[in-house]
N, C-alpha and C positions, 0 to 999 in steps of 0.2 A: 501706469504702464511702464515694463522697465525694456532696454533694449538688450536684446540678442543676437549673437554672430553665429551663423547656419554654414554647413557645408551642404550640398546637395548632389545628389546627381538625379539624370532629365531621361528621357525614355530610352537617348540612345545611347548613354553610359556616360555624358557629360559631365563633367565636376563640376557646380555652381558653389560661390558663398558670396556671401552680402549681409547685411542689417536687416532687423527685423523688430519693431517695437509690440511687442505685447503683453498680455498678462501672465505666462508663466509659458514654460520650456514645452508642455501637453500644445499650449496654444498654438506658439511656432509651428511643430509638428504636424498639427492641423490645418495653418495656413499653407504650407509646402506640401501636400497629399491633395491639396483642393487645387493647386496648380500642375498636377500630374508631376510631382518634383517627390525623389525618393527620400527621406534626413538620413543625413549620416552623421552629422555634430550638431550640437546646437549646446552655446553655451552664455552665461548671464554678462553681460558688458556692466563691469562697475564703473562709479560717474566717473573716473578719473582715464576709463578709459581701456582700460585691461580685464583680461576675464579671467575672472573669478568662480566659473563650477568647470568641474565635468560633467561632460557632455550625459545628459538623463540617460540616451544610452546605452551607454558604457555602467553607469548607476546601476540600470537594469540589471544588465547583464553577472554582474558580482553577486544581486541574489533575486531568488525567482526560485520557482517551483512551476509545473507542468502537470495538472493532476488527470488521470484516467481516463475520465471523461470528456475534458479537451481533447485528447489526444483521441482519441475515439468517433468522436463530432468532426475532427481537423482532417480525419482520413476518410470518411464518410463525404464531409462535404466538397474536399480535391476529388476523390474518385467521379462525385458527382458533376460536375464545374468541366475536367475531363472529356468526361463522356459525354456533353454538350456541344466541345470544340472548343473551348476554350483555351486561349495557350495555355502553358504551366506557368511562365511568370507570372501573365497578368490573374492568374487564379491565386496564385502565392500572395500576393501584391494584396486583393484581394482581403482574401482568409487574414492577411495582416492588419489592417484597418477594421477588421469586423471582430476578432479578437475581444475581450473584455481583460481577455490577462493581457498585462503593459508586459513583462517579463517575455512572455509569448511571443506578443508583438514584435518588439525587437527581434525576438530570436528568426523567423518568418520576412520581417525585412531584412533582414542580412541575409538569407536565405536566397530572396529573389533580387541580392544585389549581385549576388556570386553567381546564379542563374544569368542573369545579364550581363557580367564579364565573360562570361563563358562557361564556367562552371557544370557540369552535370548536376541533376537534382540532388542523385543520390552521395557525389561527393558533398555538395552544399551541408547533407545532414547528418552527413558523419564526423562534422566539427563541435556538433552539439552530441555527445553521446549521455548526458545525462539527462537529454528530453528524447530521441530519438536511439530506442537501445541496437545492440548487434544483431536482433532477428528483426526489426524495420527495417534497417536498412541495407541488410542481404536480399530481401526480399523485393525492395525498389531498384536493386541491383538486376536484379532476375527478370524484375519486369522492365526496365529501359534494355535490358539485352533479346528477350524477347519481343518487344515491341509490343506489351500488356501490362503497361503500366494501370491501364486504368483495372481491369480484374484482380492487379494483385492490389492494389490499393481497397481495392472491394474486400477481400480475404483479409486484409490487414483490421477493416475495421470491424468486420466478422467477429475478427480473436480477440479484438479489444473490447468489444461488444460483449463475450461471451465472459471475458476475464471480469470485466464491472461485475456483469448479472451474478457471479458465482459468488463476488464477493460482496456483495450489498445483500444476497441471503445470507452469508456468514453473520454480517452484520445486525442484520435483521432476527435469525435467528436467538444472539448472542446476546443482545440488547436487554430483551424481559429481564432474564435471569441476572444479569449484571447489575439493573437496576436495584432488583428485589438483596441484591446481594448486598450492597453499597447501603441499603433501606437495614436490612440484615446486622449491619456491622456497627454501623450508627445505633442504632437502637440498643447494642449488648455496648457498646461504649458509655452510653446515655445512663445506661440501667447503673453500671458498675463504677461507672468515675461521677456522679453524681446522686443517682437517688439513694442508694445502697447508704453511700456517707450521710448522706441527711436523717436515713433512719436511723442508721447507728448513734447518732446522737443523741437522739431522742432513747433509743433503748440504754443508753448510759444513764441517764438522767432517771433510769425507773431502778437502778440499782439492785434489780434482782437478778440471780443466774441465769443466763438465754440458753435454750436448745442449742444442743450440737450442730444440727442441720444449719443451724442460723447464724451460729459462729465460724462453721465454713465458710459458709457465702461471705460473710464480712470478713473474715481476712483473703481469700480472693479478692474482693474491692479494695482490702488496702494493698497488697502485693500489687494488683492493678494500675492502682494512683501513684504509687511509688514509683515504679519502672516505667509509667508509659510515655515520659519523655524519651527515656534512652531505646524504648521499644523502636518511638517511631524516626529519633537520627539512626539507628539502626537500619530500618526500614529504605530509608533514604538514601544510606552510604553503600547500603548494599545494592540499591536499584542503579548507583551510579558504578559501583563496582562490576555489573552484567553488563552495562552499559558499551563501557570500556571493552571487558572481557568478550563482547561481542563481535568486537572490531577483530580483534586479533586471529591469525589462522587455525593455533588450536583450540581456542574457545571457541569459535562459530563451528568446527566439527561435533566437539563436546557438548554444546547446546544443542543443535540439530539434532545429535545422535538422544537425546534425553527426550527433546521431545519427539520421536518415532516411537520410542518406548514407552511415553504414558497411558494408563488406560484410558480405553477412549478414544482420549482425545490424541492420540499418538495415531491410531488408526484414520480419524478425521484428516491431521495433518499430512497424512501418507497418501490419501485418496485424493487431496486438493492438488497435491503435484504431480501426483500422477494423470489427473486431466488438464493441468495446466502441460505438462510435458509433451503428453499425444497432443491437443489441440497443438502448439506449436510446430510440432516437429512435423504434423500432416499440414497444415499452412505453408510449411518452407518446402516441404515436396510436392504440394501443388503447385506451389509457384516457381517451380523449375530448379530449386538450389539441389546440389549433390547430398545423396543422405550422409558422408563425411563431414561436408561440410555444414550439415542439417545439424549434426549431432554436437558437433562444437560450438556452436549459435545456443542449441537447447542448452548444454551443460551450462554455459556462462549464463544464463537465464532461468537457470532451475529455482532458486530460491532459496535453494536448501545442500549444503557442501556434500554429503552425505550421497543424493542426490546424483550431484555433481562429480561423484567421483566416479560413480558406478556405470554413468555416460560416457566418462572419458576414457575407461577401460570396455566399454563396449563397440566404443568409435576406434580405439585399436586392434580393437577386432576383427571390424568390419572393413580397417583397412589391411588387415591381415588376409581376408577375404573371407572370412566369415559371416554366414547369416545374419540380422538381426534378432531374429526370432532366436535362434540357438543361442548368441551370447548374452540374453538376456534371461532366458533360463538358469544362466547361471545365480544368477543373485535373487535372492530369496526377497527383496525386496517386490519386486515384480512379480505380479499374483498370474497363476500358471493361466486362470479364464485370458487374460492380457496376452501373452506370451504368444497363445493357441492362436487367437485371432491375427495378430501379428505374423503368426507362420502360414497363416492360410491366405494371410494381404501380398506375401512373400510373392508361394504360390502362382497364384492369379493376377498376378500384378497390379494388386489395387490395395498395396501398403498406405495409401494415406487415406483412402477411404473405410479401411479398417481401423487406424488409428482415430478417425472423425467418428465412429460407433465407440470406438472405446472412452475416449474423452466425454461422451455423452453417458455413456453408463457409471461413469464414474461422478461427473456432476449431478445425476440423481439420487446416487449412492449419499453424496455429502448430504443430499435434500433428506433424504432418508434419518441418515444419523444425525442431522441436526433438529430434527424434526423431535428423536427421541430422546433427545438432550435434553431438548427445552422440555418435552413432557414429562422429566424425571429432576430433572433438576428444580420446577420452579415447585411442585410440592416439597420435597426435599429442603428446601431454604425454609418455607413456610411453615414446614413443623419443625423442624430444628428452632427458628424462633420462636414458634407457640411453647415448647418445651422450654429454653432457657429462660421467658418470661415469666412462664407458669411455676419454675423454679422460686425464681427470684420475690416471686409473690407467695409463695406458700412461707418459702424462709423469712419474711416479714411478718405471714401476719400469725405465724406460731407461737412467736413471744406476748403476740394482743390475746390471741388466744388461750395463754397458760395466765399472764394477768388478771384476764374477767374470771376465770375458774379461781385464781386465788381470792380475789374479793369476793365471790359470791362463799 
């Protein structure tokens, strides 16, 4: 048991610290949560008497991650907790102790510490912007000003909800063919930096002239064996080199703009933002935000710069006082079926119920073209290997073959 020095505070915002002997910093934290005490430090007392860590907290807090589905689950189960009567702290308070991400954790106890200084929710989670992006929390903005926090918290885990499901079929989709591809690569690696060489040796050893066909393939295997160290630091320096180049402003245009342009899958990519775009931008005009200020929320949320830009000249349009629907006509990126609907959401004044149809036609769309990916892609791998292998095999057993006809 080693001892620990705790700060705390108590229901009514009171600072507490003292000693605490237990088996590790999680422990403490559990002792002080079981005495309705919030931790805010908690640090290791070495024997001499001085403390020696930082606070697990603070630990946390350096690195963590917040994945999709937390975040999804976190707003589902506050809207729920909510709509019972439950305050917000002790719901925050809460959702923090039941957590399984520590990272989380912390981030939700600080959360419902700043809720008990006084704090508003939505300022509390605009200090964490890399777990809680600018359309959350415009959106809890909208719902503490209309006094609907709990429905917009509903909508919020709607989008979150919808944004997992689109991409777990990506994934799902994407998976077979990756595998079969990875199976694919290995195999023509297998064939060409290892068995190819073992026959060649053996056809050296028979000192007769080999087919042409045969001498191909074995110098391919040696060109192969040769280079495929530099292939593969090649490989590497350049995955770090995109890497890099990704980060940068005109590399993340230049990549975005390359992938809208590939076949296919360029089309794929165009379709997943374009329902991620509507479902957002109808979430924030249900929930009350300005479609200005809707539109500057979507653009920094888009995913894709390219995207991104084509919003941010559309939102000075519309503060120009132009339509939606017209300034989006303009760019070729937005398919005219989109457009129409948009100008008839206009219309009728049911812009985001029009945008909620369109984000839906569009996530079928991706269901659609993923669907014919996978159906063309995974024979496509399979005879492509059947073929390189059936290669590889006829060019071996050609030389067995001109052998037994020379001895007979």
């Amino acid at each position: 048991m080693a001892k620990y020095f705790y700060v705390a505070r108590d229901s009514s915002g009171k600072r507490l610290q003292g000693m605490l002997e237990a088996e590790s910093n999680t422990a403490v934290m559990n002792i002080l949560r079981k005495q309705q005490l919030l931790p805010v430090e908690v640090r290791l007392v070495s024997e001499k008497g001085s403390l020696v860590a930082i606070t697990e907290k603070r630990q946390i807090k350096q690195r963590g991650k917040v994945s999709l589905p937390e975040m999804a689950l976190f707003s589902r189960q506050l809207s729920t907790m909510l709509e019972a009567g439950i305050p917000i702290l002790d719901a925050v308070g809460d959702l923090a102790s039941q957590t399984s991400n520590r990272f989380f954790s912390s981030v939700l106890s600080d959360i419902a510490s700043n809720i008990r200084e006084g704090t508003s929710f939505s300022q509390a989670l605009s200090k964490y912007p890399k777990v809680f992006s600018p359309l959350y929390v415009a959106l809890v903005v909208s719902g503490e000003e209309s006094g609907n926090l709990v429905e917009v918290l509903k909508d919020l885990s709607s989008e979150l909800e919808d944004q997992l499901t689109l991409l777990r079929k990506v994934r799902q989709a994407v998976s077979y063919p990756a595998v079969i591809l990875v199976f694919f690569v290995s195999v023509v690696a297998f064939v060409f930096l290892y068995l190819v060489p073992k026959f060649q040796e053996i056809f050296e050893s028979f000192g007769a002239q080999l087919p042409l066909f045969t001498r191909i393939i074995l110098q391919i295997s040696r060109f192969s064996l040769k280079f495929f160290p530099f292939l593969l630091v090649g490989l590497i320096l350049l995955g770090v080199f995109l890497s890099w180049y990704r980060r940068t402003k005109s590399g993340s245009r230049k990549i975005d703009g390359l992938k809208l342009k590939l076949p296919v899958f360029g089309d794929l990519f165009l379709k997943v933002s374009l329902a991620r775009f509507s479902r957002s931008l109808a979430t924030l005009l249900q929930g009350g935000v300005s479609i200005v200020s809707a539109l500057d929320i979507v653009a920094r949320t888009a995913g894709n710069t390219i995207l991104e830009d084509h919003i941010g000249r559309i939102r000075q349009g519309v503060i120009n006082g132009e339509l939606l629907g017209d300034e989006m006509k303009k760019y070729r990126l937005f398919p005219a079926m989109m457009v129409r609907m948009v100008r008839v959401g206009e219309e009728t004044g049911r812009t985001d119920d029009m945008l909620n149809r369109v984000s839906r036609f569009f996530r079928d769309e991706v269901d659609v073209t993923l669907n014919i990916l996978s159906s063309i892609l995974e024979p496509v791998l399979i005879i492509g290997l059947g073929v390189i292998v059936g290669t590889v095999v006829l060019a071996i057993y050609l030389p067995i073959f001109k052998l037994a006809a020379t001895v007979r």
